[in-house]
C-alpha positions as YAML, in Angstrom:
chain: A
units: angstrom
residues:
- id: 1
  name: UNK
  ca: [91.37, 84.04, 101.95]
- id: 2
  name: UNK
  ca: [93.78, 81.44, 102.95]
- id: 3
  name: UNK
  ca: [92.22, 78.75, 100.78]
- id: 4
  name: UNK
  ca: [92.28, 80.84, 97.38]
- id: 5
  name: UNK
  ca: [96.15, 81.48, 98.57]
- id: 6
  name: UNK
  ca: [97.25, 77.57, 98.43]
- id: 7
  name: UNK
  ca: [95.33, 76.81, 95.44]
- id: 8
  name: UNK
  ca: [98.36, 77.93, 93.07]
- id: 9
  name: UNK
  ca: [100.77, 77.08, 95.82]
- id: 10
  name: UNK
  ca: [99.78, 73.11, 95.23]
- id: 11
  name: UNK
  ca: [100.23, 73.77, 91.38]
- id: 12
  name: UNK
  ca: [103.85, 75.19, 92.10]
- id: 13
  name: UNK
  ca: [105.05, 72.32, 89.58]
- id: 14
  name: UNK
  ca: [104.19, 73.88, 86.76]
- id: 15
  name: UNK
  ca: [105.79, 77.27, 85.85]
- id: 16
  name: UNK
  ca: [102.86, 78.77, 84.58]
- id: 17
  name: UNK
  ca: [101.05, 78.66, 87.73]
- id: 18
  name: UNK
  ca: [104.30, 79.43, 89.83]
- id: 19
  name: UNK
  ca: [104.13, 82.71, 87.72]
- id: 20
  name: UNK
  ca: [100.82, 83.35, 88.48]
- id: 21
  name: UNK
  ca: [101.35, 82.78, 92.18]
- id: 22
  name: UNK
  ca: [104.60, 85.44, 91.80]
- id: 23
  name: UNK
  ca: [101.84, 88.19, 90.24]
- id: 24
  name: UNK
  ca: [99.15, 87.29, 93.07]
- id: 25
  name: UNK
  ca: [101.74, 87.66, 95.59]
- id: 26
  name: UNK
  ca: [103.10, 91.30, 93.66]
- id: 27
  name: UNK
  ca: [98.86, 91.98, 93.45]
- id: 28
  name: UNK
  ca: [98.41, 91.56, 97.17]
- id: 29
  name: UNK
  ca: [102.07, 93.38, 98.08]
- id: 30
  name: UNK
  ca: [100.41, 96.57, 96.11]
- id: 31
  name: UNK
  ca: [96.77, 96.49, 97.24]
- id: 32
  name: UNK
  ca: [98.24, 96.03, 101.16]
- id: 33
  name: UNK
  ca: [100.62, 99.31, 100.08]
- id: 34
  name: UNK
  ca: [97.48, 101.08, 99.08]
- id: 35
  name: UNK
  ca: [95.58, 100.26, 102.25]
- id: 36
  name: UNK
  ca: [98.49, 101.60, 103.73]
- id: 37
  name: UNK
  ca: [98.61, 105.38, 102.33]
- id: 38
  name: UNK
  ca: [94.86, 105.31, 102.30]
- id: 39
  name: UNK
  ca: [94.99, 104.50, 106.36]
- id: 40
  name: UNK
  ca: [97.42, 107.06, 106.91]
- id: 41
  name: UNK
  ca: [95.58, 109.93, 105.38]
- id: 42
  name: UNK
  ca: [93.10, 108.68, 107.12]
- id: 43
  name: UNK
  ca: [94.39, 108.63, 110.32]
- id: 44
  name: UNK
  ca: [96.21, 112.00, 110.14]
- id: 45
  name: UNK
  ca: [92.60, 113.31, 111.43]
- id: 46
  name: UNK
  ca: [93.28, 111.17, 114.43]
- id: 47
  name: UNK
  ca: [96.61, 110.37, 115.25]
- id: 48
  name: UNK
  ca: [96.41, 109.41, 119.12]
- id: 49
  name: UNK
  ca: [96.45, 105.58, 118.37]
- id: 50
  name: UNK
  ca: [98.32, 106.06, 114.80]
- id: 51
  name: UNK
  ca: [101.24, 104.10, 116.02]
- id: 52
  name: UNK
  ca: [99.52, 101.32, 117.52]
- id: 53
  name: UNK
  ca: [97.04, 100.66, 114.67]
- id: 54
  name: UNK
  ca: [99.70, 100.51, 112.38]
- id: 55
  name: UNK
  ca: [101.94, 98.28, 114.10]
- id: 56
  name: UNK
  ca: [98.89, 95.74, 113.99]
- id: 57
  name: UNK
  ca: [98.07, 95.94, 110.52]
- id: 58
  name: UNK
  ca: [101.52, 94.92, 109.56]
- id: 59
  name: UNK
  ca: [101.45, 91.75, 111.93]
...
């Protein structure tokens, strides 16, 4: 995962790919949001270590 992330850091020269790297960036943002909702519907079934789990997934 890291290694796919600095491949359009090292081609920040160029605008194009410094665009690209914005949208990745925006793609992962929203996906990580998703995960989000999705664990907290989850979890309302089991909300004794809610806060705690949550806390870590945002470290």
């Amino acid at each position: 995962m890291k290694r796919i992330l600095l491949i359009p850091v090292r081609a920040c020269g160029d605008s194009h790919a410094f665009l690209f790297y914005k949208l990745y960036f925006h793609i992962i943002v929203t996906l990580r949001s998703i995960y989000y909702i999705i664990y907290i519907i989850i979890s309302n079934t089991n909300e004794v270590s809610f806060s705690e789990e949550i806390s870590t997934v945002f470290i």
